[in-house]
N, C-alpha and C positions, 0 to 999 in steps of 0.2 A: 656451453662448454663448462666444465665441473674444475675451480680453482685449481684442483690438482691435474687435471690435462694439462689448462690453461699453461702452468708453471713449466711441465714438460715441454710442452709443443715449441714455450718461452725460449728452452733451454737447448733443445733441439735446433732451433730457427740460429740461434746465436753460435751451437757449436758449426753447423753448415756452414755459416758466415764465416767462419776462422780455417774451415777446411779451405774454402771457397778462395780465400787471401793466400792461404800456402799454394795453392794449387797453380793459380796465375802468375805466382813472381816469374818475371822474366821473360813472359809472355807479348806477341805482338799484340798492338790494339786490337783488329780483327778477330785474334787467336781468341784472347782475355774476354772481348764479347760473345763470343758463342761459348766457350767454358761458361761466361757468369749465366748465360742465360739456362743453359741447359743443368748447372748445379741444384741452381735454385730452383728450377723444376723437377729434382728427384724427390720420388718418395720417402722418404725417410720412416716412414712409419715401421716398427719393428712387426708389430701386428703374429707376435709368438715365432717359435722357430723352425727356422726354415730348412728342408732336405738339404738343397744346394748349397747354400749358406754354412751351414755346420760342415759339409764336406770338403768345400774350400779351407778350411781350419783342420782337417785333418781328422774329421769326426764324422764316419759314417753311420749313422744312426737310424738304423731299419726300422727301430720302432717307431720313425715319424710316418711310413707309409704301412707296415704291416699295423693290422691286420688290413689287406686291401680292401678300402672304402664299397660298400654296395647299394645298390637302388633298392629303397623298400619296395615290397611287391605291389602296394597300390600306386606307386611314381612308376614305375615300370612299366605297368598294367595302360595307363596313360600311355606315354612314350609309345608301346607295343601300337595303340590304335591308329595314331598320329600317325607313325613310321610306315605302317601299313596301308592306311587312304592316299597317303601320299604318295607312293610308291606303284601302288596300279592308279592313280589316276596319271601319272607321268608318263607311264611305260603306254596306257590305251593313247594320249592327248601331244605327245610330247614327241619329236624327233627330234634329236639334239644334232643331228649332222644338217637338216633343213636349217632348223637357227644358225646352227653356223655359216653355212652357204648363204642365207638371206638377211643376219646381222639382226635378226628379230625373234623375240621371244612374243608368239603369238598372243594380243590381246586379250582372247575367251582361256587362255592358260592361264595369263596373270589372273583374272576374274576367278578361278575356279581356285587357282591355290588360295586367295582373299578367303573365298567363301569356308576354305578348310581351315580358316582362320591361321595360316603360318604368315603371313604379315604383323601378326598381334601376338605371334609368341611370345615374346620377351613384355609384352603390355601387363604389368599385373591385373588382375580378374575385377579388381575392384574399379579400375577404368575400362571396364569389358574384352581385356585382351584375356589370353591364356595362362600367361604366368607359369610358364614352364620352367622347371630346373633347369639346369645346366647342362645336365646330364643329357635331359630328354632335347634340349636345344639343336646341342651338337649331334646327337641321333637323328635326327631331321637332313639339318646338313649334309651330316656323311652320305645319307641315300641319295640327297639329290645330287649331291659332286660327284657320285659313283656315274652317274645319266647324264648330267648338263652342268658343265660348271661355269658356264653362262648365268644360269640360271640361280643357281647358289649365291653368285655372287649379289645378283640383283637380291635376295634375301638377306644374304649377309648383312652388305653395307647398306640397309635400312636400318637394321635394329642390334650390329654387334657393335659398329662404331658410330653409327646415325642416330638420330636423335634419340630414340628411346634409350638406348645405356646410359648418356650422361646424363641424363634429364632424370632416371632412376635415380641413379647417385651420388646426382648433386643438385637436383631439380628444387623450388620453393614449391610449397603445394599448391601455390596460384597458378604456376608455369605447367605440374602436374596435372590440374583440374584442367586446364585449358588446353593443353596440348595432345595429352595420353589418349582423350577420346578420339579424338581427331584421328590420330595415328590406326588405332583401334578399330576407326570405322574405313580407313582405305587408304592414310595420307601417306603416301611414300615420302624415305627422308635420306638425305647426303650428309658428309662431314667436308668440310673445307677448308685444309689445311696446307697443304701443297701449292708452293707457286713455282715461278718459272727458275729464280736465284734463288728459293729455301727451299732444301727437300729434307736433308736430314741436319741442316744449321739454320736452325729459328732466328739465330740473330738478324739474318739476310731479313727476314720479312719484312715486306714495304706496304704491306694492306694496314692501313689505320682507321682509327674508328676515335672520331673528338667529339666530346662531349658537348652539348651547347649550353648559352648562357643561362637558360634559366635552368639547365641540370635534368631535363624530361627525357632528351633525347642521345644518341649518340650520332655522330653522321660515318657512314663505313662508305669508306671507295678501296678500292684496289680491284688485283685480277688472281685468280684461281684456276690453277691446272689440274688435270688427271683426279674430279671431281665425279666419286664413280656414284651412279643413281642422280647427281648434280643435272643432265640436262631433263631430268623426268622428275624428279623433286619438289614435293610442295613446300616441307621446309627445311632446313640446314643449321647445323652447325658452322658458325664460321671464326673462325680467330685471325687477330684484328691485333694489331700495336697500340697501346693506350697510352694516354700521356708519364713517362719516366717517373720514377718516385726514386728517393732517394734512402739510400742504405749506405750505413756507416761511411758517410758525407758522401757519398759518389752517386750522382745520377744513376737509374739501371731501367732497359727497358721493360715492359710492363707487355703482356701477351695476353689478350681475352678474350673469350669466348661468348658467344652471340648465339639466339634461335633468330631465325632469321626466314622469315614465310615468302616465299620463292614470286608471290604473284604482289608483292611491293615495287613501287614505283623505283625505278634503276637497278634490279637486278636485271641481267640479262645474260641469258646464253649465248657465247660466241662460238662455238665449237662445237662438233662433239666428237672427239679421238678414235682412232682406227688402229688398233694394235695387231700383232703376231695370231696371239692367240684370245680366249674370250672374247671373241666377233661381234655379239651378241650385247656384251655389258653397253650401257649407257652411262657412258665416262667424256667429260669435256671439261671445257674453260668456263669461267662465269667470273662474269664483269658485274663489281657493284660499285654504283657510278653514285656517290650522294645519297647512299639508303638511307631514309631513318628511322633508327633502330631505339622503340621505346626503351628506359633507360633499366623498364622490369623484365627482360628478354637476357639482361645478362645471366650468363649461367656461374654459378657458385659465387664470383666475388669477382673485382676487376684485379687484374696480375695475376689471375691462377688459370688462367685458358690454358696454358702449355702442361701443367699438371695438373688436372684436368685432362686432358690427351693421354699423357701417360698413363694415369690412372684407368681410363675408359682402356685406352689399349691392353693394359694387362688382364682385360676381362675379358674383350673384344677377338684378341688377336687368336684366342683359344679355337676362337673356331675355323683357323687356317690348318692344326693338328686332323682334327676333324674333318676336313674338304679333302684335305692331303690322304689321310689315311683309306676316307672311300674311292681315292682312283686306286690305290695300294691295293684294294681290294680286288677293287675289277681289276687291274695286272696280273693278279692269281689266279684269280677266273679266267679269262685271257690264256693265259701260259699254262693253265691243267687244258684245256681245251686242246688247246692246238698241240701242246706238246705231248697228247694222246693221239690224235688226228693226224699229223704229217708224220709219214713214214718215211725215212733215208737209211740208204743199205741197209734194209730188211730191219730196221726196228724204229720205234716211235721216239724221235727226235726228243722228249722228255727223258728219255732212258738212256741216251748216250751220254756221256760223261760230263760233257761242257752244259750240254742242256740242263743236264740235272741240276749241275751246284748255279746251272741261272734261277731255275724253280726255286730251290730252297733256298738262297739266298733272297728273293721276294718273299715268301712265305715266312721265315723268319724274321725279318722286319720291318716288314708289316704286323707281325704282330706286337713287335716292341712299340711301333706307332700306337696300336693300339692301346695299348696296356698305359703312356704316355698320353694320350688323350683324355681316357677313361680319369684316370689320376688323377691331372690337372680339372678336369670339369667337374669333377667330385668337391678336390680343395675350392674351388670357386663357388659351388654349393655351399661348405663351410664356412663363409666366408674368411679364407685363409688368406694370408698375407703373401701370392704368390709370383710375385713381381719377374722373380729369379726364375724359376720355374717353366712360369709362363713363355718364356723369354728363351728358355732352354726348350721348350717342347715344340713352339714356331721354327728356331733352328734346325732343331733334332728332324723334325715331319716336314721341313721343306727340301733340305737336303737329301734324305731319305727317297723321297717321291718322286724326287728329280731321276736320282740312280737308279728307282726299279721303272721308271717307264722306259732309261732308257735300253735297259735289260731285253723289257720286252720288245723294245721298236727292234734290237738286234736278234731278237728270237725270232720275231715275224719274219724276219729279214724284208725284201723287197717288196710281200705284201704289209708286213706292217708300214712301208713310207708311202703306200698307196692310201689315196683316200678311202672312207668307207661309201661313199656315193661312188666313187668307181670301183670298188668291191663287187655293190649291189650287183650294177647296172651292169657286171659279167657272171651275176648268179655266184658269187661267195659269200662266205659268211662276212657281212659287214663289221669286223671288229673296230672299232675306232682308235686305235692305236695314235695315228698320225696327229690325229684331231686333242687326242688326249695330252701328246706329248705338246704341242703348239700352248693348249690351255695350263699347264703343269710352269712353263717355263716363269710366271711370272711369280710362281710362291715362291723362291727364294727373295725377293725386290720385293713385295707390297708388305706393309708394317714394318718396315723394319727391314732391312736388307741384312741377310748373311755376316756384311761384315761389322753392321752396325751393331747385329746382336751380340755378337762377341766381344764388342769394345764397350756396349752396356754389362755384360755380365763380367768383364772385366773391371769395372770399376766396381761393382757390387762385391766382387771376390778380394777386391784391396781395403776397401770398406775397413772392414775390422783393424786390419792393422794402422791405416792411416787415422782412424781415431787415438790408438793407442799413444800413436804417433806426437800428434797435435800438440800438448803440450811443447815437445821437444825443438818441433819441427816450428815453428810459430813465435817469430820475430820481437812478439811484442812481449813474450815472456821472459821474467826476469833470470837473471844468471843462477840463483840461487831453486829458484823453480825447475828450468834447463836440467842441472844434479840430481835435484828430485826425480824429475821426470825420467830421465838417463839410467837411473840407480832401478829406479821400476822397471823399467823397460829391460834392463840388465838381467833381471831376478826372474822377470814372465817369460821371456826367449829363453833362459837356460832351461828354465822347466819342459818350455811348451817345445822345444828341438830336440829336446831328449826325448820327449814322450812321441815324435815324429819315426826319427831312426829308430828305437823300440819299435813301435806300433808295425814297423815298415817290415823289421826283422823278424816279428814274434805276432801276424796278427791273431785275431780269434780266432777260435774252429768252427765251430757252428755246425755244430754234430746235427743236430735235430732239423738242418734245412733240406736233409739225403740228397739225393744225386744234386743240386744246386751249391752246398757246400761249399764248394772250393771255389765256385765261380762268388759267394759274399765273402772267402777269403781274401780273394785276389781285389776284391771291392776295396775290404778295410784297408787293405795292403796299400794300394797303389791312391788309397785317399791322403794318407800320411803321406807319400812320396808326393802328391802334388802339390803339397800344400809347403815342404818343405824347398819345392823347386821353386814355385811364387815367392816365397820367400827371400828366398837367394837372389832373383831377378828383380826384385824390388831390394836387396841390398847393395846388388852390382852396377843395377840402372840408376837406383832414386830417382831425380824426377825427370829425369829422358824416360822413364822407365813408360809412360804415355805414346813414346814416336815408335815403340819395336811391335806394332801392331802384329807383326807379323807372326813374332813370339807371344804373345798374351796370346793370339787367336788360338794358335795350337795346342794351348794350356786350357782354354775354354774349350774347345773340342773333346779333349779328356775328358772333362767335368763332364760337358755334356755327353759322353758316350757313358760315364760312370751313371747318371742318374738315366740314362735309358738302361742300361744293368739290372739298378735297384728296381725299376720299374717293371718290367719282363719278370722277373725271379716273382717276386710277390703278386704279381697277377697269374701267372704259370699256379703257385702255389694255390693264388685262391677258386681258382679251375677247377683244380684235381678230381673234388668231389665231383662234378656235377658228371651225368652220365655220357652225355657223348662227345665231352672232352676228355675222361682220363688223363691218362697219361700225354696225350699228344700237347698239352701246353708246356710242360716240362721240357720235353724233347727241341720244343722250338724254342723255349727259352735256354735250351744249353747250347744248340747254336749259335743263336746273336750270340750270346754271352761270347763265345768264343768266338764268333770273327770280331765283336767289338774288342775284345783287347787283344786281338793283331792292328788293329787301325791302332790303338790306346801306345803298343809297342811304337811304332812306327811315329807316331807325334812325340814323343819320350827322343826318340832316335834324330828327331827331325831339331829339337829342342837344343841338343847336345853339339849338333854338327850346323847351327844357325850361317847362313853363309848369304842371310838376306842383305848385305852390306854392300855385296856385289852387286846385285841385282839393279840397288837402289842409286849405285854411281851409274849403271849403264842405264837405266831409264832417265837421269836426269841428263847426259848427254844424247839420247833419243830427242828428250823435249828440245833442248836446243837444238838440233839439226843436227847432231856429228852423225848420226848414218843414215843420211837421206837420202845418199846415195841406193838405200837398198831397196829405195821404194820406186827405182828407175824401172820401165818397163811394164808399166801401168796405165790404164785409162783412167784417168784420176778422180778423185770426189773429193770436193773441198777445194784446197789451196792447192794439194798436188804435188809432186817434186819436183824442186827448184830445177 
């Protein structure tokens, strides 16, 4: 690292620490350890600027995504052939409602996808994998989540959050030369991070990994849940508690990360998980009972496994956008079909009124998914600093996915909650519907749950001002500093609130976007009103302003529907030309646009009339037993009514 990172990184590391001290005052111990732990694990890297980032400020800025990013013709041309071996070798080998029914993705399948080498995607070429962009990655994906997302997933979590991504970029070239071939030539791999007390609070973690006396080894024991590719796994990522290091005099614990080769003595599978949907995945417990873990298997550094994670996830998680977006598709597919096909009182139930606006409402976003996918794996390509993004387009395609299947499951009506094996087996067309909706349910939960993303992109959207802050906010600064900092603080709010209510009153025109215009008016417009409303709730809240989870969320939802806006428009636009899109991206992008700022309305509205205060007295007398009563009249599960 080059003196002048160094100095940054120095400088960065120290402001974090000072944010880190404000943040926790007042804090339970419990509370204060899961804050320290997960501060100290964000990314900080500014890494240039960001869509999301600058719109939370008040600054909608189209020239960070127009002109839309595109595949050169020979990365394409690639993608194209991959996309296409894969896709009839699936549809000849593959019946995704058998795996489902049998819990098995059949042997000579996995062998046959190896040999089309999608195991070694993500391997760069120089360790004999394929080295595919981003781009063409999640192109892979989406076809096979469109067929089996069983089966997707067993690709996925090898190599978007298994060993191959972090070993890419943060690997030594020893861990490189020794592993990547491996992978390359067939090693399937797991990440192990989830236990039974830590799902989304690292602090809980009780898996350790000590160091022994002469310094060669580590020793890892603990136990690991919902470890997906884990019971079929040759080796793993695993993070491990290491011994505390101390920061500005205070113990802190220390999170690291492990390669870890599955056929060492004390790993062992104790499980393997049976969920709703993805019948199929090889997902379980694994018990490491005394592993020893050479001391050159640690990945990046010890204390940075948890970031590290992060880090891997905001590359990783990309391709949930991706899986999401190809059921989106077949739901279209799906709903033209049949809703040409079933005929009710004399016309074709796509044509009746409710049908319709169920059609287009799929058809339109899904193609915002799309346009959001494409984006993100572009910027990932670039390698851009997409943390926020990223984080916004898992939200945006998981939620999204949810709602159009379950569009569909109510446009099939009674055949869509049938199986597609008993479809067959009365001579219909086997849509999978049922199957699809079962597999869909867990993308809002895996990376990252719904509500998690929102409480991360909420701290990413305070960011700015909470540095501003810092001085003022921060104990150990002196009184004469405090004036300073106050005086500053005083002179950038007057400017930058004035330039909000302006911005809000009088935004751009944007003549030259024609029929999308008004929909990047209403963008600029309603950027300055959000940024102006966070403001105010971080002036009304300060530091409560963490428990109203409920109002940050619907302040993020804006965001995030605003950056699906930006995204639809500039992909709509860079459509246009091509010949058998025309005009039909436009049309779909004025859609979303406008049912997204009726949802955008309605959070504004929901914002305004907060009345979660209620809620949160009568749930806490729920917990304690006052209406247990209403639970009389039940066969009980659990403890039951008293």
């Amino acid at each position: 690292m080059s003196p002048e990172n160094l100095m940054k990184s120095s400088a960065s590391a120290q402001a974090q620490q000072r944010q880190l001290h404000m943040a926790t005052r007042g804090m339970t111990g419990g509370q204060r350890a899961a804050m320290e732990v997960a501060e100290l694990a964000r990314d900080t890297d500014d890494g240039g600027r960001s869509f999301a980032a600058e719109m939370f400020m008040g600054r909608a800025d189209h020239s960070l995504i127009q002109p839309f990013p595109q595949q050169s013709s020979e990365d394409r041309l690639i993608g194209d052939e991959l996309v296409h071996n894969v896709s009839v070798f699936l549809a000849e080998h593959l019946d995704p409602d058998e795996v489902d029914e049998n819990r098995t993705i059949p042997k000579q399948v996995i062998q046959g996808l190896r040999d089309l080498g999608v195991f070694r995607m993500k391997v760069p070429t120089e360790y004999g994998g394929l080295g595919l962009s981003q781009v063409n990655y999640n192109r892979v994906i989406m076809a096979v989540a469109s067929h089996c997302a069983s089966t997707a997933v067993l690709i996925s979590a090898h190599q978007s959050i298994g060993v191959p991504q972090p070993l890419k970029m943060f690997g030594t070239d020893a861990q490189k030369a020794k592993y990547l071939p491996r992978i390359a030539n067939g090693a399937l791999s797991a990440f192990a991070l989830t236990e039974s007390e830590a799902g989304s609070d690292p602090a809980r973690m009780s898996t350790t990994a000590t160091l022994t006396e002469d310094g060669k080894h580590y020793i890892l024991s603990g136990v690991k849940q919902w470890t997906t590719n884990g019971p079929i796994a040759d080796l793993l990522v695993v993070m491990a508690k290491t011994a505390p290091k101390v920061y500005r005099g205070k113990e802190r614990s220390q999170i690291t990360a492990f390669i870890v080769e599955a056929d060492w003595p004390g790993v062992e599978v104790v499980h393997r998980c049976d969920f709703m949907g993805l019948r199929a995945i090889h997902n379980g417990v694994i018990r490491f009972d005394n592993v020893k873990v050479p001391v050159e298997n640690v990945l990046w550094g010890e204390g940075l496994g948890l970031k590290l994670a992060l880090k891997t996830l905001n590359i990783g998680r990309l391709t949930l956008p991706a899986a999401c977006t190809g059921l989106a598709k077949q739901c279209l597919s799906i709903a033209r079909q049949w809703g040409n096909e079933r005929v009710q009182w004399g016309r074709p139930i796509g044509k009746h009124e409710v049908g319709s606006q169920k059609i287009a409402y799929i058809a339109c976003t899904t193609f915002a998914m799309e346009a959001i996918t494409w984006l993100t794996s572009h910027w990932a390509d670039q390698s851009r600093n997409i943390r926020i993004e990223a984080a916004m387009a898992k939200l945006f395609c998981s939620e999204a996915s949810w709602r159009i299947i379950d569009q569909t499951m109510q446009f099939r009506a009674g055949r869509g909650y049938e199986r597609a094996l008993s479809l067959r087996a009365r001579g219909e067309t086997a849509y999978p519907v049922e199957r699809m909706m079962r597999d869909a349910r867990i993308n809002t939960i895996i990376e990252g749950t719904s509500e998690i993303m929102r409480l991360f992109l909420a701290r990413e959207a305070l960011d700015p001002h909470l540095k501003r802050a810092m001085k003022l906010l921060d104990p150990d600064t002196a009184w004469a500093g405090k004036l300073r900092a106050a005086a500053s603080l005083a002179g950038f709010y007057s400017k930058w609130y004035f330039v909000q209510v302006w911005g809000q009153v009088w935004p751009r025109r944007y003549r030259s976007m024609g029929p999308l215009a008004r929909h990047y008016r209403y963008m600029d417009r309603t950027s300055h009103r959000l940024a102006r409303v966070l403001f105010q709730a971080m002036a009304r809240h300060q530091q409560k302003l963490e428990r109203r989870q409920l109002l940050l969320a619907r302040l993020m939802d804006i965001g995030t529907e605003l950056f699906a806006m930006a995204a639809a428009c500039a992909y709509a636009q860079s459509l246009e030309t091509e010949d058998d899109v025309g005009d039909d991206a436009v049309q779909l992008a004025d859609l979303f646009c406008r049912q997204a700022r009726q949802r955008i309305g309605r959070h504004f509205r929901a914002v305004r009339t907060d009345r979660a205060t209620a809620g949160c007295a009568l749930a806490e007398g729920v917990l304690d037993g006052q209406f247990r009563w209403l639970e009389n009249g039940v066969i009980p599960v659990g403890d039951g009514p008293a």
